[in-house]
N, C-alpha and C positions, 0 to 999 in steps of 0.2 A: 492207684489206677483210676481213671478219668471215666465213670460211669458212661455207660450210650443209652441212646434217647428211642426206646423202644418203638415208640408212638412215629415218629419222623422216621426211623426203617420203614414201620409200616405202611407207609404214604410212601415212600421210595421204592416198595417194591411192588406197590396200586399203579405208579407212575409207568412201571417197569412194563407192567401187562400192557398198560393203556401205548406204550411203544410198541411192544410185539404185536397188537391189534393193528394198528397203523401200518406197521411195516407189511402187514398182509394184504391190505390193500394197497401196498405200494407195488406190491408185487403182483397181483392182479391187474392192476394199470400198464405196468410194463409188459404182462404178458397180454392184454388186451392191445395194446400199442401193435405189438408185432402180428397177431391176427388182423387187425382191422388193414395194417397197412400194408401187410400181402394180402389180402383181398384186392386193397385199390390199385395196387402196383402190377397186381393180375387182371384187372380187367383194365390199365392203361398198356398193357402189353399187347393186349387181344384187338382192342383199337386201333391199335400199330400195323400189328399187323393184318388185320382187313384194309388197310387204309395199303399198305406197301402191296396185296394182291392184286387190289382195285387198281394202282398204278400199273403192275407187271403185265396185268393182262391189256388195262389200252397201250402200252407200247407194245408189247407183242403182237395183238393186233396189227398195228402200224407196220412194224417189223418185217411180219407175216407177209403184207401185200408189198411193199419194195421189195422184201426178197423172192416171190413169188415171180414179180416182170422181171426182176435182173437176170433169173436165170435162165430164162429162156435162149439171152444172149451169152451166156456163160459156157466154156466149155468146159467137161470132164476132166480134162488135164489139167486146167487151173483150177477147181475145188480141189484134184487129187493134191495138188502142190500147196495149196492153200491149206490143208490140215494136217501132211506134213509138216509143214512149217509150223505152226501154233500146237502140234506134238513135242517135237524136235525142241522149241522154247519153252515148253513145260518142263522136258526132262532136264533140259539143260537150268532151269530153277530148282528143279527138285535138286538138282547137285549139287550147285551151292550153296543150300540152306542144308543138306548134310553136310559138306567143306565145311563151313563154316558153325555149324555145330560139331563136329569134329574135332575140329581145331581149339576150340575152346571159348570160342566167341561166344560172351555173354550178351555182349550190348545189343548186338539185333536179336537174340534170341528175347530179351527181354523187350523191346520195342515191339515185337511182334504179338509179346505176350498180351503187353498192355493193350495195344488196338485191340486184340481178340477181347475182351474184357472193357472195353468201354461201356462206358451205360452199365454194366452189369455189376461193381463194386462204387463204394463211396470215395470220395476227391481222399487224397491219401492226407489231408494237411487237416481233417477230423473237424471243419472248424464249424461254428456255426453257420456262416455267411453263406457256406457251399453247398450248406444241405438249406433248399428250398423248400421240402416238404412239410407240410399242413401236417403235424403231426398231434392235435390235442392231446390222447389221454397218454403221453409221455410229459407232455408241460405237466399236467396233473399230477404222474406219476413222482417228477422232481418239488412240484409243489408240495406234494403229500409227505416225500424223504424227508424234505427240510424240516415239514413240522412235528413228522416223527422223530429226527432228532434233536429237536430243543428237547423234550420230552423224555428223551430216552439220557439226554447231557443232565435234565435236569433229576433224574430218577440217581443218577449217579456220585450227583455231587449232596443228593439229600443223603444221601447210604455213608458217603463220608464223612458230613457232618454229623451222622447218628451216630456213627462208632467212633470221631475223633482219629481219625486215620484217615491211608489213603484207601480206595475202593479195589484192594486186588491183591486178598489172599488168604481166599476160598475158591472154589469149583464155579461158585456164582457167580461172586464177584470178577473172577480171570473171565468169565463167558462176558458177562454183560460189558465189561469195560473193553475187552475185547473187541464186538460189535461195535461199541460205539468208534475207537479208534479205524474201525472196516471203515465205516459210511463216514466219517471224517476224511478218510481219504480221499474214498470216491467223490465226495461231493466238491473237493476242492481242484482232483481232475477233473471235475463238468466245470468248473472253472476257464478251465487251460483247455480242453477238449471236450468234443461234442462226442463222450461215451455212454449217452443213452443205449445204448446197442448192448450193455452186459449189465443194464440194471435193472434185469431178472433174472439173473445169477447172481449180482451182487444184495438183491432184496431178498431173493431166496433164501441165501446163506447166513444172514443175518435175523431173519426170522427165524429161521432153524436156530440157533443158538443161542435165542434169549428165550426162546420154548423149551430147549433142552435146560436153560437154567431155572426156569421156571418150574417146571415138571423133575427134572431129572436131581436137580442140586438143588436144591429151596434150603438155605443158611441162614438163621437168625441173625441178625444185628452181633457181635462179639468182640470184644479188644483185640488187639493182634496178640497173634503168638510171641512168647520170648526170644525165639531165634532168629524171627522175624524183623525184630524191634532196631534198624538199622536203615542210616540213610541209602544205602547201595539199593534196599528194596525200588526206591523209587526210582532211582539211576537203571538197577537193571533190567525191570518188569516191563517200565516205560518204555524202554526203545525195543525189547522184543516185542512187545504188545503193537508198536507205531511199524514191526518190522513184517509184523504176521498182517497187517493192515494192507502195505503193498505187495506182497507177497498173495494175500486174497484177489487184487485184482490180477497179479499177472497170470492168477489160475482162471480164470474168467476169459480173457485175454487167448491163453493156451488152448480153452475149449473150442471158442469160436474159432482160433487159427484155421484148428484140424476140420473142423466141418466147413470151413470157407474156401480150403485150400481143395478136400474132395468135391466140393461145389465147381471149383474152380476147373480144376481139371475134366470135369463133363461137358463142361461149358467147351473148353477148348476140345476136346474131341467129337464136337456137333453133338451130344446130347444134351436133354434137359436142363434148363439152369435150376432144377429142385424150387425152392423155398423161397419166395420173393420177396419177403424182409431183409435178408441177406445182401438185398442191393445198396440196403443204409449202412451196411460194414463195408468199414476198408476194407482190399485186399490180404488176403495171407500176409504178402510179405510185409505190408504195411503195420500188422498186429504183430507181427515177429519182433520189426527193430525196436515199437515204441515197447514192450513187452521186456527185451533186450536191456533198455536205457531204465527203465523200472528196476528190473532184476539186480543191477549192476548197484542201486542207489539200497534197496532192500538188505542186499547181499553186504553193504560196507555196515548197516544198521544190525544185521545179524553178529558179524564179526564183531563189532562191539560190546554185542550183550551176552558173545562167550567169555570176553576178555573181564566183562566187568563180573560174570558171574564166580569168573577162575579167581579172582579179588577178594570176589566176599565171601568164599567156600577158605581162602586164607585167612582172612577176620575170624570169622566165626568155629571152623573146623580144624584148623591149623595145617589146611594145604591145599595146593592148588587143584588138583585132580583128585579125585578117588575113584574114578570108574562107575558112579550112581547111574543108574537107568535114566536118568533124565538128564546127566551130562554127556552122557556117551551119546543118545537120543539128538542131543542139541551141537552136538558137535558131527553126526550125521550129515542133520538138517544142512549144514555150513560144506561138509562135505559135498553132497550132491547139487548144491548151487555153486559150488565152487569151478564141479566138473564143468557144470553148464555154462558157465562163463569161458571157461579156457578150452572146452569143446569146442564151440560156435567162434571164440576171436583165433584160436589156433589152427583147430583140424577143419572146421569148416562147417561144422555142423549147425546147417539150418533146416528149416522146413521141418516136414513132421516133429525129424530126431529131440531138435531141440525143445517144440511144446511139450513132448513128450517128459523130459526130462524138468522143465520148469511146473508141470502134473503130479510127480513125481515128489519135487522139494516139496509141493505143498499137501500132499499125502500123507510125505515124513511129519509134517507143522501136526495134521491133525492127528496123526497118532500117536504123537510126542505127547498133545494138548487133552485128546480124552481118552486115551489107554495108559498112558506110561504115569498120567496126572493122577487117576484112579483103581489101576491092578496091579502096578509096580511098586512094592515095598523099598525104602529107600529112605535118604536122607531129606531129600524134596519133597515130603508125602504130608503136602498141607493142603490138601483140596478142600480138607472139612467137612467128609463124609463118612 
């Protein structure tokens, strides 16, 4: 057995802190980002509108004195017919935007939606170009990400090269490499998309769990187990670990839906639009599909890592199944993303139902990950606590 290198764990898991300390103020960044820039977005609203009463009232004014000499010559019978008529064309509007929502017309119902909602959500195409806003401590905040994970990449490959393995399988090591495959995701979607917008959910969650590994799991440097000592570990661990990565964002995703979607709808019934940060997220629907096209790429990556896991429980145990808490757990998990998928493309289930449900699968993840990992007696019961 190939001795590990005491000394180099313990710089790997100094490295480890020096991440979680980083990631904290990454998450102060992001969450200072969204104070600071609903401040500015509240007081460029407020400008708005002083600037739109200052107009109302000199054309009212204006208004006021032509319609004051016209009616002198005006008579009774023509205002009486004059607002029957602009009655009579109201009601006759108001029926056919019920016709027409009746009937099942989506397409002006959504045209409608969207004017109601200009200015008040971000361009739905996420990209940079579109978003104009002077946003400093979010540059910071991705500048700060990135150097917390060289840092946190580099704490992890020290941990493997101190045990002569790979880094994931313990409680610790599943946590920290875990994180790092999170914010490897995320930061490759700020690649492709402008989702600053859930990287104080996505920072939060990741410092929560190299703290929990820290505090909660703290594992020496150790060989691998015996049962462990097989190629499929890194086939299988891998893609559920890359699966639980996007599966974190579409929980991030799913949160903002539901509060942008109640945002959404005060907005369209004349109330307050709440929280003016919310105007740098796309629309509900908008976090739905991209949310949707995640789920669906997660969901092929989970299926895999039940199929590879059903494999190596036949290597190693000599059968496919046994019912272990954490297979039945993992095949859950595969369940309730499964529903969501053929929910939303068959019966129709969008909006709430479905974040709810993509909520939901990643619930399942975490209770698979730190209850079924550490209370449940089993064949899987390598946390290393």
């Amino acid at each position: 057995m190939t001795p590990v290198d005491t000394t180099l764990g313990t710089w790997s898991e100094l490295f480890m802190l020096m991440a979680a300390v980083v990631y904290m103020f990454v998450f102060i960044a992001f969450a200072w980002d969204m104070a600071s820039h609903s401040k500015t977005l509240k007081e460029a609203e407020r400008r708005e509108e002083r600037a739109e009463q200052r107009s109302e009232a000199l054309v009212g004014a204006g208004a006021g004195a032509r319609t004051g000499s016209s009616a002198l010559t005006e008579s009774p019978g023509e205002v009486d017919g004059a607002t029957e008529g602009a009655e009579g064309q109201w009601s006759t509007t108001s029926r056919d935007e019920r016709n027409d929502s009746g009937s099942g017309s989506r397409a002006g119902w959504r045209a409608q939606r969207s004017s109601a909602l200009e200015g008040q959500v971000a361009d739905s195409s996420m990209s940079y170009a579109d978003n104009d806003h002077r946003r400093p401590a979010a540059r910071v905040a991705v500048v700060l990400m990135v150097l917390a994970f060289v840092i946190h990449l580099a704490a992890v490959i020290m941990r493997a090269i101190a045990a002569n393995r790979v880094p994931w399988s313990n409680m610790y090591e599943f946590s920290t490499t875990g994180a790092l495959l999170i914010v490897a995701v995320y930061l490759v979607m700020l690649i492709i998309k402008d989702l600053r917008f859930v990287g104080v959910l996505i920072s939060g969650l990741v410092t929560l769990m190299l703290t929990a590994a820290t505090i909660a799991y703290p594992t020496p440097v150790s060989p691998l187990q015996p049962a462990l000592q097989s190629y499929w570990l890194v086939i299988h661990v891998s893609i559920a670990v890359a699966a639980m990565g996007i599966f974190a964002i579409t929980f991030a995703l799913a949160i903002l839906q539901l509060i942008q979607d109640r945002r959404e709808k005060r907005i369209l019934e004349g109330g307050p639009s709440g929280w003016a940060f919310l105007k740098i997220v796309p629309s509900a629907q908008t976090l739905e599909n991209f949310s949707y096209r995640l789920n669906s790429v997660g969901f092929v990556f989970w299926t895999f890592t039940l199929a590879a896991g059903a494999i190596w429980a036949r290597d190693a145990w000599g059968r496919y199944w046994g019912w272990d808490p954490k297979e039945v757990w993992t095949f859950v998990i595969w369940v309730v993303y499964a529903a969501y998928l053929h929910a939303r493309a068959t019966r129709g289930w969008t909006g709430r139902r479905s974040a709810w449900l993509s909520i939901v699968g990643f619930l399942c993840i975490l209770f698979n990950y730190f209850v079924v990992n550490t209370l449940f007696d089993g064949l899987h019961s390598y946390s290393g606590l």
